[in-house]
N, C-alpha and C positions, 0 to 999 in steps of 0.2 A: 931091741924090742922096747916101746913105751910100757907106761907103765899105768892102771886103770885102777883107780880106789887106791891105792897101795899094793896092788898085786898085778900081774900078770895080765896082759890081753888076751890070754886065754882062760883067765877066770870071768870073763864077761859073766856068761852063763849064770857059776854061781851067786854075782851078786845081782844079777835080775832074779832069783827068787827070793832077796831077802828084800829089794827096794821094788816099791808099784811102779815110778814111774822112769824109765830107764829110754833114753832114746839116742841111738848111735849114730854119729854123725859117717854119712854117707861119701864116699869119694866123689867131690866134684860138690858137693852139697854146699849151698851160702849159710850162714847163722839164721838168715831169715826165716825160710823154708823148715828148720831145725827147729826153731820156735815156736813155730806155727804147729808142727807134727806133737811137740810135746802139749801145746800148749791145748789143743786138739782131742788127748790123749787124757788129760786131765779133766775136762769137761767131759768127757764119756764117762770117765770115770765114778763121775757124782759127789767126789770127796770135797768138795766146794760146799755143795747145797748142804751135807752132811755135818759141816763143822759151821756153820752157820747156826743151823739146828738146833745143835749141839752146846751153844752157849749160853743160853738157859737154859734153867728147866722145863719140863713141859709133864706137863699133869698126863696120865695114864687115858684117861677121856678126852682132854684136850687132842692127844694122838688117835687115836681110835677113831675122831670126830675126823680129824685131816685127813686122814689115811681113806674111811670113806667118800668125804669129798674128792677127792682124788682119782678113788676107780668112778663113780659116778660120772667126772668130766669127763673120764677115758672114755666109758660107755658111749655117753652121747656125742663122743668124736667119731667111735667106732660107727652107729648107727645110720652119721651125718655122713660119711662115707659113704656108706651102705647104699644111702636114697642117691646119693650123685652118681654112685658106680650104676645102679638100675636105669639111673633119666639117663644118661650117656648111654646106657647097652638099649635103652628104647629109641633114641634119637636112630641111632645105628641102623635097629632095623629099618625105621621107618624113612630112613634116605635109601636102604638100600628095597623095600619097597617098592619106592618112586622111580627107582632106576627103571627096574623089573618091568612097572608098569608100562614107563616111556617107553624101552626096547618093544615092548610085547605091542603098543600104539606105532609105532614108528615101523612095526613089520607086518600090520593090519593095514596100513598106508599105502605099506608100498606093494605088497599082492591087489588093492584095489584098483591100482596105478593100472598093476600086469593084468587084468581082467580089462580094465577099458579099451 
């Protein structure tokens, strides 16, 4: 049996709840793809942005000031959303409308046909 941290392959477990970021390399897996997965993992994570941050100081109001600029952008990402998901569910109907309308023209047409 290899050996993992100093312990056991079957202490995986225990030591992914003491490390964030722990990523196992898979059978058949390249380093690349392994990179990538971690590399991936860490960025969701936020611990980037966060020790960045973190290296000055930042004034109590300074934070409070970003933190609502922040949900503010979210808002008006959320909103800007909102109006495209609407003009897309209005385009929708209004082709399939036009559909509606053509079938409902195109079988006025053709009864006119069968009457002549």
């Amino acid at each position: 049996m290899g050996l993992y941290k100093g312990g056991n392959v079957n202490n995986i477990n225990k030591f992914k709840k003491k490390s964030m970021f722990v990523v196992i390399r898979r059978k058949g897996e390249d380093i690349e793809s392994l990179i990538k997965r971690f590399r991936k993992k860490y960025s969701k994570s936020g611990l980037s942005r966060e020790i960045h941050q973190r290296m000055f100081f930042e004034k109590p109001g300074d934070k409070k000031r970003r933190k609502k600029a922040y949900y503010i952008r979210n808002i008006k990402k959320e909103e800007q959303k909102a109006l495209e998901r609407e003009e897309q569910y209005k385009k929708m109907i209004a082709k399939k409308r036009r559909k509606e309308k053509n079938e409902r023209m195109k079988h006025k047409y053709k009864v006119k046909e069968m009457i002549k």
